[in-house]
VODRENSE-244151 format. One record per residue (C-alpha): residue number from 1; x, z, y. Coordinates in nm, 4 decimals, always signed. Layout:
<rs>
+-----+----------+----------+----------+
!   i !        u !        w !        v !
+-----+----------+----------+----------+
! NUM !        X !        Z !        Y !
...
+-----+----------+----------+----------+
</rs>
This chain:
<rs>
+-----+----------+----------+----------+
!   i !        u !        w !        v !
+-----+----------+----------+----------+
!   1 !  -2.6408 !  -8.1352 !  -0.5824 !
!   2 !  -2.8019 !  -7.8214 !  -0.5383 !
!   3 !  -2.5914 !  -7.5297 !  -0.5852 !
!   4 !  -2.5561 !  -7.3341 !  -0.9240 !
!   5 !  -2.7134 !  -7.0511 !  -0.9213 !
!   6 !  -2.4874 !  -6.8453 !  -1.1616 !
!   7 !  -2.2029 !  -6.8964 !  -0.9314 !
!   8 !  -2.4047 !  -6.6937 !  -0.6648 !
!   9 !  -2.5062 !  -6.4181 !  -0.8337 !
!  10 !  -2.2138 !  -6.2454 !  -0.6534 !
!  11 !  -2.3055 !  -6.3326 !  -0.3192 !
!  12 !  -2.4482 !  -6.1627 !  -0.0570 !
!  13 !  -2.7816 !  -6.2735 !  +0.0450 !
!  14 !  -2.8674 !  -6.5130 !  +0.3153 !
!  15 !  -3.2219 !  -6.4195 !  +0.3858 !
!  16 !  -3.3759 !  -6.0742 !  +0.2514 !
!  17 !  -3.7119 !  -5.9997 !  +0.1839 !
!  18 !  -3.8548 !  -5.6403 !  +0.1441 !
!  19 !  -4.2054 !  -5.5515 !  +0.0726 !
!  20 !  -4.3547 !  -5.8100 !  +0.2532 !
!  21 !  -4.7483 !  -5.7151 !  +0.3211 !
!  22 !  -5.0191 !  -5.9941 !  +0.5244 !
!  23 !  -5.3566 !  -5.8945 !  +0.4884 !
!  24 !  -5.5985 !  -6.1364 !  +0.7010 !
!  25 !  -5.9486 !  -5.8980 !  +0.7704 !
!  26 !  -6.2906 !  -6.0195 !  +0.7059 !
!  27 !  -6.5435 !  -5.9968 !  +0.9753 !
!  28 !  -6.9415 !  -5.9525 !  +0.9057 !
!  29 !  -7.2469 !  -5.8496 !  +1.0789 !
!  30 !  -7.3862 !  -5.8472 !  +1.4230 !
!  31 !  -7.0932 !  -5.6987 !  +1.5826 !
!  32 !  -6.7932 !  -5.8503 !  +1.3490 !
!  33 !  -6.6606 !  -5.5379 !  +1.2129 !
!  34 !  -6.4173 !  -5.5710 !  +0.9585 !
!  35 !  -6.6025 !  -5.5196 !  +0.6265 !
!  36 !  -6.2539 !  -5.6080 !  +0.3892 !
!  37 !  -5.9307 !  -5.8120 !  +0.3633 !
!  38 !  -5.7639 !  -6.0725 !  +0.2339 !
!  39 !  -5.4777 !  -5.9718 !  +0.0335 !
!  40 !  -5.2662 !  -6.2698 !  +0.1194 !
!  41 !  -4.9130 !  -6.1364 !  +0.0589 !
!  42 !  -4.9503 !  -5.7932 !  -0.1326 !
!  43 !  -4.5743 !  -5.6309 !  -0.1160 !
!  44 !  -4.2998 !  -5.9073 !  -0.2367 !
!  45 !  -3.9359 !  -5.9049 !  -0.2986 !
!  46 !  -3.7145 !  -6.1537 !  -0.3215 !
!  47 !  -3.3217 !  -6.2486 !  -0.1938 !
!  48 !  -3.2193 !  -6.5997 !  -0.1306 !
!  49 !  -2.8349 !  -6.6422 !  -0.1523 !
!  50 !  -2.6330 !  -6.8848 !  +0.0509 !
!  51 !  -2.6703 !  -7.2710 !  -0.0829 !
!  52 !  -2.9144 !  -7.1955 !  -0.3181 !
!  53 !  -3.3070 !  -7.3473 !  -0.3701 !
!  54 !  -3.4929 !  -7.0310 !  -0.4133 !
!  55 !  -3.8469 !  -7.2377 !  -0.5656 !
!  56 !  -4.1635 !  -7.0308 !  -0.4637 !
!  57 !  -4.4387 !  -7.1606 !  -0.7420 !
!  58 !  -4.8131 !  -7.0536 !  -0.7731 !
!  59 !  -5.1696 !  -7.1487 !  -0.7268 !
!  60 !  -5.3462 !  -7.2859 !  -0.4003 !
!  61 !  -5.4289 !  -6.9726 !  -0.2071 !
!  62 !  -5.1883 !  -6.7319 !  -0.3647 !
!  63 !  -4.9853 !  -6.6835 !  -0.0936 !
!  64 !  -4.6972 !  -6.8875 !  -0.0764 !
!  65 !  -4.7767 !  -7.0580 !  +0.2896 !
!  66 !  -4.7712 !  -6.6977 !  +0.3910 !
!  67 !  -4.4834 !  -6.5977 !  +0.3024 !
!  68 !  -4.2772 !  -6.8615 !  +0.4586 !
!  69 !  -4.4675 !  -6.8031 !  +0.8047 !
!  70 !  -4.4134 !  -6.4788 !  +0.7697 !
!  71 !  -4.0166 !  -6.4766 !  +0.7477 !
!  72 !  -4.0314 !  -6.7599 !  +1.0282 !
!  73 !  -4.2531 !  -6.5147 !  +1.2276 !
!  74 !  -4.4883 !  -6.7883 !  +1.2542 !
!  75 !  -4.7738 !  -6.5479 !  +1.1542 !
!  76 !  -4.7220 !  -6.2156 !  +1.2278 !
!  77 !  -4.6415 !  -5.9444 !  +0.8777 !
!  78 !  -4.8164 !  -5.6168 !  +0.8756 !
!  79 !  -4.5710 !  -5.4245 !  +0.6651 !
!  80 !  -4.2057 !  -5.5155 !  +0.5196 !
!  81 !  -3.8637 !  -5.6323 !  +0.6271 !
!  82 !  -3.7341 !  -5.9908 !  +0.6622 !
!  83 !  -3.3917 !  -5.9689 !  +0.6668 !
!  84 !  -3.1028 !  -6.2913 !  +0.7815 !
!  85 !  -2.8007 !  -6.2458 !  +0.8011 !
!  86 !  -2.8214 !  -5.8708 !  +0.8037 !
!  87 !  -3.1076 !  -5.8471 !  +1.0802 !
!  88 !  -3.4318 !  -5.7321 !  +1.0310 !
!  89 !  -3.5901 !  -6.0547 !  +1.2059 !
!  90 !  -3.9358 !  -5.8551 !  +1.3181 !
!  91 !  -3.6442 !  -5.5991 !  +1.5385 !
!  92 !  -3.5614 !  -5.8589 !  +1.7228 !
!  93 !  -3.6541 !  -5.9180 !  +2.0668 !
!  94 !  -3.8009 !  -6.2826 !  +2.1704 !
!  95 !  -3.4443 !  -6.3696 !  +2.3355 !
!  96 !  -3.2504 !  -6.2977 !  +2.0383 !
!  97 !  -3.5178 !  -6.4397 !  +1.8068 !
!  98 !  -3.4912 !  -6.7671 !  +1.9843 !
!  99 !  -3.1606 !  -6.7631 !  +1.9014 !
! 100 !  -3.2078 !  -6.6917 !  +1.5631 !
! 101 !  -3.4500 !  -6.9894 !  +1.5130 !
! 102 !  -3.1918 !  -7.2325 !  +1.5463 !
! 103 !  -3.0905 !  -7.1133 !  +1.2212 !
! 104 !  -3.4089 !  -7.1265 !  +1.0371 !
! 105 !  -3.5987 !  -7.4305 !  +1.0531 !
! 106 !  -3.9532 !  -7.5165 !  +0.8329 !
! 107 !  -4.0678 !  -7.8892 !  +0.6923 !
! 108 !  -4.4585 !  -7.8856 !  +0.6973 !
! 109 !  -4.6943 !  -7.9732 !  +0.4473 !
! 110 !  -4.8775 !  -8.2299 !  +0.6221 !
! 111 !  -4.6579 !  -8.5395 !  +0.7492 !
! 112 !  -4.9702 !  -8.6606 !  +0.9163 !
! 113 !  -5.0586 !  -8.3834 !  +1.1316 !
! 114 !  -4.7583 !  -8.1910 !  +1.1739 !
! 115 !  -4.6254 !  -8.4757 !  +1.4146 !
! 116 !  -4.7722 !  -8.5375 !  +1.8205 !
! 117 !  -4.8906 !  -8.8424 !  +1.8051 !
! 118 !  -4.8439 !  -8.8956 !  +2.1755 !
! 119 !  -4.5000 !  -8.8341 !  +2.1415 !
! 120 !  -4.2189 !  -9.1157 !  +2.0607 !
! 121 !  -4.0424 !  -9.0399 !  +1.7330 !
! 122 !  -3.6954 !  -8.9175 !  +1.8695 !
! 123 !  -3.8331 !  -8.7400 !  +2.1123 !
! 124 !  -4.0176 !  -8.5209 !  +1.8651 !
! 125 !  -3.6938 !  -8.5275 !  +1.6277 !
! 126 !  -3.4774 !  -8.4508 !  +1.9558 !
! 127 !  -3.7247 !  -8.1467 !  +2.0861 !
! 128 !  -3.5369 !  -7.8303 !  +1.9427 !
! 129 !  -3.2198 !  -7.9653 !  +2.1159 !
! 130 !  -3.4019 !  -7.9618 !  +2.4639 !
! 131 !  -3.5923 !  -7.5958 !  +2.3765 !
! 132 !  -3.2177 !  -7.4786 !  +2.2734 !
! 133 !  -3.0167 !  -7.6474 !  +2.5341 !
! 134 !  -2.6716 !  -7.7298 !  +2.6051 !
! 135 !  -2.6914 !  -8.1230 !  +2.5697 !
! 136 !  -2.6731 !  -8.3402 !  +2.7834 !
! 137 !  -2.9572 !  -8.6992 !  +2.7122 !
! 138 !  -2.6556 !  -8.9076 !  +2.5794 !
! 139 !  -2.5367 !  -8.6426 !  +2.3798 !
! 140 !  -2.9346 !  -8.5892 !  +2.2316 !
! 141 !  -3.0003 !  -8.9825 !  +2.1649 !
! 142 !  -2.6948 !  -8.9579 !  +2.0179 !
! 143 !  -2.7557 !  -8.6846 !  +1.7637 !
! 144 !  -3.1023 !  -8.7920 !  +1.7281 !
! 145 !  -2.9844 !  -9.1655 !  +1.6162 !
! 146 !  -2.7466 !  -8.9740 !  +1.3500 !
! 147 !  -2.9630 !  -8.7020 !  +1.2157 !
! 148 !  -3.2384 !  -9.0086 !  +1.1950 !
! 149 !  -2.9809 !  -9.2325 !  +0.9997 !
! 150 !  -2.8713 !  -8.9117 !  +0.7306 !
! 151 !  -3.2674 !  -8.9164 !  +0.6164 !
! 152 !  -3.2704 !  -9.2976 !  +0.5653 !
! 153 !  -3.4282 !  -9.4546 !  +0.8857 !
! 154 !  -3.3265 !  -9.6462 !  +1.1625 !
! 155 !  -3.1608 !  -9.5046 !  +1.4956 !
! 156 !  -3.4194 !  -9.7934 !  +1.6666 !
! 157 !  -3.7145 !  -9.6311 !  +1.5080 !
! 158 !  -3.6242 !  -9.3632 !  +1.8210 !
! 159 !  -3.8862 !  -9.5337 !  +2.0137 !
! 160 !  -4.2035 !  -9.5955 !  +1.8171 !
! 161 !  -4.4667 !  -9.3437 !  +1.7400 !
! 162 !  -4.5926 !  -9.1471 !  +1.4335 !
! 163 !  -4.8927 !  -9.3981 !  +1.3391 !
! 164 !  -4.6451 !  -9.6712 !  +1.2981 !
! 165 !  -4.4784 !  -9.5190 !  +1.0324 !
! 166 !  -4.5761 !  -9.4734 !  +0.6243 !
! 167 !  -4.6448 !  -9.0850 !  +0.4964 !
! 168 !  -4.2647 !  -9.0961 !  +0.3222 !
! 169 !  -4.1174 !  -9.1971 !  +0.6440 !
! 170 !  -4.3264 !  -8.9176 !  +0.8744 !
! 171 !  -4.1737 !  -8.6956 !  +0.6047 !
! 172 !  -3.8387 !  -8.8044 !  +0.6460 !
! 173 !  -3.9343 !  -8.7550 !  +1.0543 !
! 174 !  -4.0436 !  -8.3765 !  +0.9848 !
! 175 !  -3.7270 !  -8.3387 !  +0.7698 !
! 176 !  -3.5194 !  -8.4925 !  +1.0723 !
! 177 !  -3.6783 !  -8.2409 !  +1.3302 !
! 178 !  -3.5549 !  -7.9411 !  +1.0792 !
! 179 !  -3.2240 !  -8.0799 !  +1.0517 !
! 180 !  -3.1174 !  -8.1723 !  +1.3823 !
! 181 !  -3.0210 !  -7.8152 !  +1.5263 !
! 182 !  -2.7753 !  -7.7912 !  +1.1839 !
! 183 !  -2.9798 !  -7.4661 !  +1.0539 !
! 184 !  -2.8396 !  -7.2370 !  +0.7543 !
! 185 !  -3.2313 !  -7.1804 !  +0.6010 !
! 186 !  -3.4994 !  -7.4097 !  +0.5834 !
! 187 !  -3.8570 !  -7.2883 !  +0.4361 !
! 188 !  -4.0318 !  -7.6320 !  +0.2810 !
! 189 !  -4.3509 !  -7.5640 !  +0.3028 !
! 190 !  -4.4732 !  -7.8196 !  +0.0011 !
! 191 !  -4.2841 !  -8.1417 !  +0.1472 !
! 192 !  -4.3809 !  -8.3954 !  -0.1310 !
! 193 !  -4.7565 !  -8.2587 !  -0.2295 !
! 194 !  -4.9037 !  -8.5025 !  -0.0104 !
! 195 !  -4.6697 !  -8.8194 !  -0.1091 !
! 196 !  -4.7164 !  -9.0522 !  -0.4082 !
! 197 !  -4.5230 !  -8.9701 !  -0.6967 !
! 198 !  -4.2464 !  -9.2432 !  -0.6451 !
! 199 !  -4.1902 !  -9.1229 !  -0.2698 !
! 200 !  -4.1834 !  -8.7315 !  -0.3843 !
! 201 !  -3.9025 !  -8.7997 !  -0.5837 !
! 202 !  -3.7502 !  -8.9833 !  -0.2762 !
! 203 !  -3.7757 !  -8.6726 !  -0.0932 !
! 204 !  -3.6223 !  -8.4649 !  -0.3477 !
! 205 !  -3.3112 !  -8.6555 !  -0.3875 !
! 206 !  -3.2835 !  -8.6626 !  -0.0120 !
! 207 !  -3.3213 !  -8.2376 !  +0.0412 !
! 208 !  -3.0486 !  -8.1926 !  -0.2477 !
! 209 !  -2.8107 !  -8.4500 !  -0.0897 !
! 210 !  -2.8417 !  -8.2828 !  +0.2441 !
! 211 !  -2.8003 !  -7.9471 !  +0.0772 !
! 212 !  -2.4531 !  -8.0514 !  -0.0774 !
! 213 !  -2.3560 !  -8.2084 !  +0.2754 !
! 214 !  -2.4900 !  -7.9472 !  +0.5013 !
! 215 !  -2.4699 !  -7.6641 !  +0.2489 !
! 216 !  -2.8169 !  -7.5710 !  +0.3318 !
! 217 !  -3.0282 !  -7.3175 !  +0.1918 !
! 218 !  -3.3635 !  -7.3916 !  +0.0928 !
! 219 !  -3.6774 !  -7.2060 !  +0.0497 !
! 220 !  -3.8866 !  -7.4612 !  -0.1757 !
! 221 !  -4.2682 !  -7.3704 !  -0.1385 !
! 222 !  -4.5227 !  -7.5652 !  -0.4224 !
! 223 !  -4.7936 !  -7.5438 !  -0.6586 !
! 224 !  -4.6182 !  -7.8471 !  -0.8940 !
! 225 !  -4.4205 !  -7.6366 !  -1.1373 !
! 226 !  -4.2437 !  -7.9574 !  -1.2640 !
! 227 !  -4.1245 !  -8.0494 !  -0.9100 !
! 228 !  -4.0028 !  -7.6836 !  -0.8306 !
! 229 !  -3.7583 !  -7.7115 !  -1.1463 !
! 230 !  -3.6401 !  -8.0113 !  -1.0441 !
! 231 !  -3.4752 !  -7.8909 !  -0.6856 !
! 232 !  -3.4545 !  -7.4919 !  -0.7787 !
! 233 !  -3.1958 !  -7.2620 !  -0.9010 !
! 234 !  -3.4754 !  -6.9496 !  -0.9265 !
! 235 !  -3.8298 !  -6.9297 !  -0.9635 !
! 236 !  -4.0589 !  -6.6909 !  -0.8110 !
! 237 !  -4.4212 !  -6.6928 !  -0.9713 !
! 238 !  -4.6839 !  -6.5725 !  -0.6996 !
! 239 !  -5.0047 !  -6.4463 !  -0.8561 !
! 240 !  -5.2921 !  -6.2953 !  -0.6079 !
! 241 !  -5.0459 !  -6.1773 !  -0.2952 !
! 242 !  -4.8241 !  -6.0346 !  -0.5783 !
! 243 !  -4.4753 !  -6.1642 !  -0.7322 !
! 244 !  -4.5900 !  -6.2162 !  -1.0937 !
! 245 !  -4.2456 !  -6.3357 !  -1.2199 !
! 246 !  -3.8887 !  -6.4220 !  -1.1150 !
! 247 !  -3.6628 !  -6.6176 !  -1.3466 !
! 248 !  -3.4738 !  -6.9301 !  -1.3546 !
! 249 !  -3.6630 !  -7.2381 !  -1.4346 !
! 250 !  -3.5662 !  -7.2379 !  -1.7810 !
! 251 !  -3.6960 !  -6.9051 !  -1.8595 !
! 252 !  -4.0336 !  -6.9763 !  -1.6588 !
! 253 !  -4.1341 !  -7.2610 !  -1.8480 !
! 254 !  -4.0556 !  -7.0850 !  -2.1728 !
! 255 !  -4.2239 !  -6.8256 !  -2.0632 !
! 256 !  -4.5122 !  -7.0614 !  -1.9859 !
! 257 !  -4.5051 !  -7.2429 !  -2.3110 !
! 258 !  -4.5448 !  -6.8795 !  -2.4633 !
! 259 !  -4.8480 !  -6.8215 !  -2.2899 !
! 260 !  -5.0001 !  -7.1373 !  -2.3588 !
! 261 !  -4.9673 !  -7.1225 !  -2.7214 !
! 262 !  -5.1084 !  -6.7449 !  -2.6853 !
! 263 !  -5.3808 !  -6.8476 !  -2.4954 !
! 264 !  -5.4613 !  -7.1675 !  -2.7629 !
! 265 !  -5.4211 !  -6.8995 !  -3.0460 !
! 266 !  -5.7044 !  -6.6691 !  -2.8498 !
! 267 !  -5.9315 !  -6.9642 !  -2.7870 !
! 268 !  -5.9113 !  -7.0965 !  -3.1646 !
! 269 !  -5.9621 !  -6.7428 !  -3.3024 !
! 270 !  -6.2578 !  -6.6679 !  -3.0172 !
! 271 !  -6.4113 !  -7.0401 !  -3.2120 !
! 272 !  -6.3735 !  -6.8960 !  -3.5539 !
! 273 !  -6.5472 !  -6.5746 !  -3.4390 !
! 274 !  -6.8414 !  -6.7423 !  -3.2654 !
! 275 !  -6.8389 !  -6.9331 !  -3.5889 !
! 276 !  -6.8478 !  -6.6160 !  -3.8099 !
! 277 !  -7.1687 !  -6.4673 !  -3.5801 !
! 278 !  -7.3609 !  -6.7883 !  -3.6190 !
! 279 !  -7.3380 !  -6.7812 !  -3.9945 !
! 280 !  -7.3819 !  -6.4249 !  -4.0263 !
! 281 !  -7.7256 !  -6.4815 !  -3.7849 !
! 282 !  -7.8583 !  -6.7282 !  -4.0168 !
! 283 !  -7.7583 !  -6.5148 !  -4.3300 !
! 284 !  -7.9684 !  -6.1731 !  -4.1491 !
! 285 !  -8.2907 !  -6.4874 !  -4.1513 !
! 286 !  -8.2654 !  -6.4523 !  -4.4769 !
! 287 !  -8.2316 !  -6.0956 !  -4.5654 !
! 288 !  -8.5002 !  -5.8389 !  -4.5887 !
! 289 !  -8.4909 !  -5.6387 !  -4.2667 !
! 290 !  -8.5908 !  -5.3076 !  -4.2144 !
! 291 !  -8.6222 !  -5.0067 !  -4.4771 !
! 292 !  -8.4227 !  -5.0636 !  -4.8197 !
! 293 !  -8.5925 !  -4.9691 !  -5.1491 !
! 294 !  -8.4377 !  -4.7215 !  -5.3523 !
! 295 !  -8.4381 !  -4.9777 !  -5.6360 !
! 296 !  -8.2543 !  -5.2503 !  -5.4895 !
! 297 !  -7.8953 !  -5.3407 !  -5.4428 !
! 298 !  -7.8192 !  -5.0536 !  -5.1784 !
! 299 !  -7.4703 !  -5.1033 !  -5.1551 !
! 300 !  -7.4831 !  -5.4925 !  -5.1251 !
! 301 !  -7.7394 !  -5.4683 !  -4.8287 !
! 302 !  -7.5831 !  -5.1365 !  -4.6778 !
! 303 !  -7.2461 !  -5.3907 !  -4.6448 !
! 304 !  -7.4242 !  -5.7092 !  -4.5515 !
! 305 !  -7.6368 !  -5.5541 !  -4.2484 !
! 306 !  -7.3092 !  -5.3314 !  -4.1201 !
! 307 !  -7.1629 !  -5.6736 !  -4.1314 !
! 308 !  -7.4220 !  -5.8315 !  -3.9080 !
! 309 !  -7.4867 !  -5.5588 !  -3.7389 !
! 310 !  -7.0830 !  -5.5581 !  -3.5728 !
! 311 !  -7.0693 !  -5.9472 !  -3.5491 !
! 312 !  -7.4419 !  -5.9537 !  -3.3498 !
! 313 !  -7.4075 !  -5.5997 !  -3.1721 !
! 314 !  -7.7158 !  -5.4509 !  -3.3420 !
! 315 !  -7.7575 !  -5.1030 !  -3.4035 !
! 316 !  -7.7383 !  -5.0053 !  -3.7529 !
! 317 !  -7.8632 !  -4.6583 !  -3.8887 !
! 318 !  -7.9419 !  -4.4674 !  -4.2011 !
! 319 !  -8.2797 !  -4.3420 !  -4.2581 !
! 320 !  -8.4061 !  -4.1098 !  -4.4886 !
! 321 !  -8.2525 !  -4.3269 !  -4.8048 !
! 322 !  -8.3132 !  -4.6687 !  -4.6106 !
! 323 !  -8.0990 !  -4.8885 !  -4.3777 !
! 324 !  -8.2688 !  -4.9320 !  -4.0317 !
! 325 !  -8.1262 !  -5.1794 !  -3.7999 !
+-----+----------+----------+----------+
</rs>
């Protein structure tokens, strides 16, 4: 089970992040200057605590991806600190950020591409443990077989290659390759938003048993609202590069539910307005327009053109006695 997030309030954070800024530049013209940017990541803040599912929610192209390259130093940030463990990881020099690596691991997206396909199965689940060193080939088949078996496939499935398998099993590969080195963070990078439904909740199931067995400490990147409740303790709402809203899921999806009913009060009321102009258009058809005669209803017309005149946008004026519109 994941862990409760009200028993960590107390704790100190696992991973810090500090006014994290990405911009990307546009390029235009003959000699590709840089005519504006991209504000992918626009100054966020956030802590993750130990054993908890931070969930990182918002639209495609907000941001989110970003982010967790950015505290993998996977793409580079332009401003901000990423701190784990009480390092700043962009002070760290390649040597000691190799090190740190083995400690924060990332599950792609994409089961299909995220995988050589020239490459046998353990040997791509195994690879960290040869970049790392300190194991011997028995010793790697060995922890290969078992890190294989805790996601639910076969140690023999060592030897076959990523087209043989199904997109939930290349998942559970990709979620075999994070876990092997026994990291304390793990960004996943939208793991089930390319899986049928039944498999995505497969997946879930499996990343909050291996959190309770591991005590691992999840970053949970998706644009599924639904599915980030399910595994989260918090909620961050990215909006634009920006960190719209942080809450636990309960409060987000109230929130939500606030702004829905908001927004269906707005679009009913902009209805009975459009409504309102249409009648009033076909009412002005059928009034006299132009001067008023001093011996006509003044104040009935005066009232039904300033009427019209607000719901169409017309200019209304008096003139000399008369209403001019």
């Amino acid at each position: 089970m994941a862990a409760n997030p009200i028993s960590l309030e107390a704790a100190e954070p696992l991973l810090s992040v500090q006014g994290l800024v990405k911009y990307f530049a546009l390029r235009g013209g003959f000699l590709q200057r840089t005519t504006n940017y991209v504000k992918a990541v626009d100054g966020i803040s956030f802590d993750v605590r130990p054993g908890e599912t931070f969930g990182l929610v918002g639209e495609s192209g907000c941001g989110k991806t970003t982010v967790g390259r950015c505290i993998l130093r996977l793409v580079a940030r332009d401003e901000g600190k990423v701190i784990f463990e009480g390092r700043d990881v962009y002070e760290l020099n390649n040597r000691e950020m190799t090190a740190v690596r083995k400690d924060m691991q990332i599950i792609f997206q994409d089961p299909y591409s995220s995988l050589d396909p020239r490459m046998p199965v353990g040997e791509i689940v195994g690879e960290g443990l040869v970049v790392h060193g300190g194991y011997s080939a028995n010793e790697r088949e060995e922890i290969v077989r078992e890190t294989m078996s805790r996601v639910g496939l076969r140690g023999q499935y060592s030897r076959r290659y990523p087209h043989e398998f199904s997109g939930g099993q290349r998942q559970r590969i990709g979620i075999a390759r994070a876990l092997v080195l026994r990291p304390k963070f793990i960004v996943c990078d939208e793991p089930v938003s390319a899986l049928d439904v039944s498999i995505q909740s497969q997946i879930l199931n499996l990343l909050k048993d291996l959190q309770g067995e591991f005590g691992l400490t999840y970053l949970f990147i998706a644009h599924n609202l639904a599915v980030v409740r399910y595994i989260s303790g918090r909620i961050g709402v990215m909006y634009l590069g920006k960190m719209a809203e942080m809450a636990t899921p309960g409060r987000i999806i109230q929130v939500r539910k606030i702004m829905e009913q908001k927004a269906e009060y707005v679009r009913r009321e902009a209805e009975r307005a459009e409504e309102t102009r249409d009648m009033l258009a076909k009412t002005a058809a059928s009034l006299p327009v132009g001067r008023v005669g001093v011996g006509e209803d003044v104040a009935r017309q005066i009232f039904a053109f300033m009427t019209i005149g607000f719901a169409t946008g017309s200019i209304v004026y008096l003139d000399g006695g008369g209403l001019v519109t």
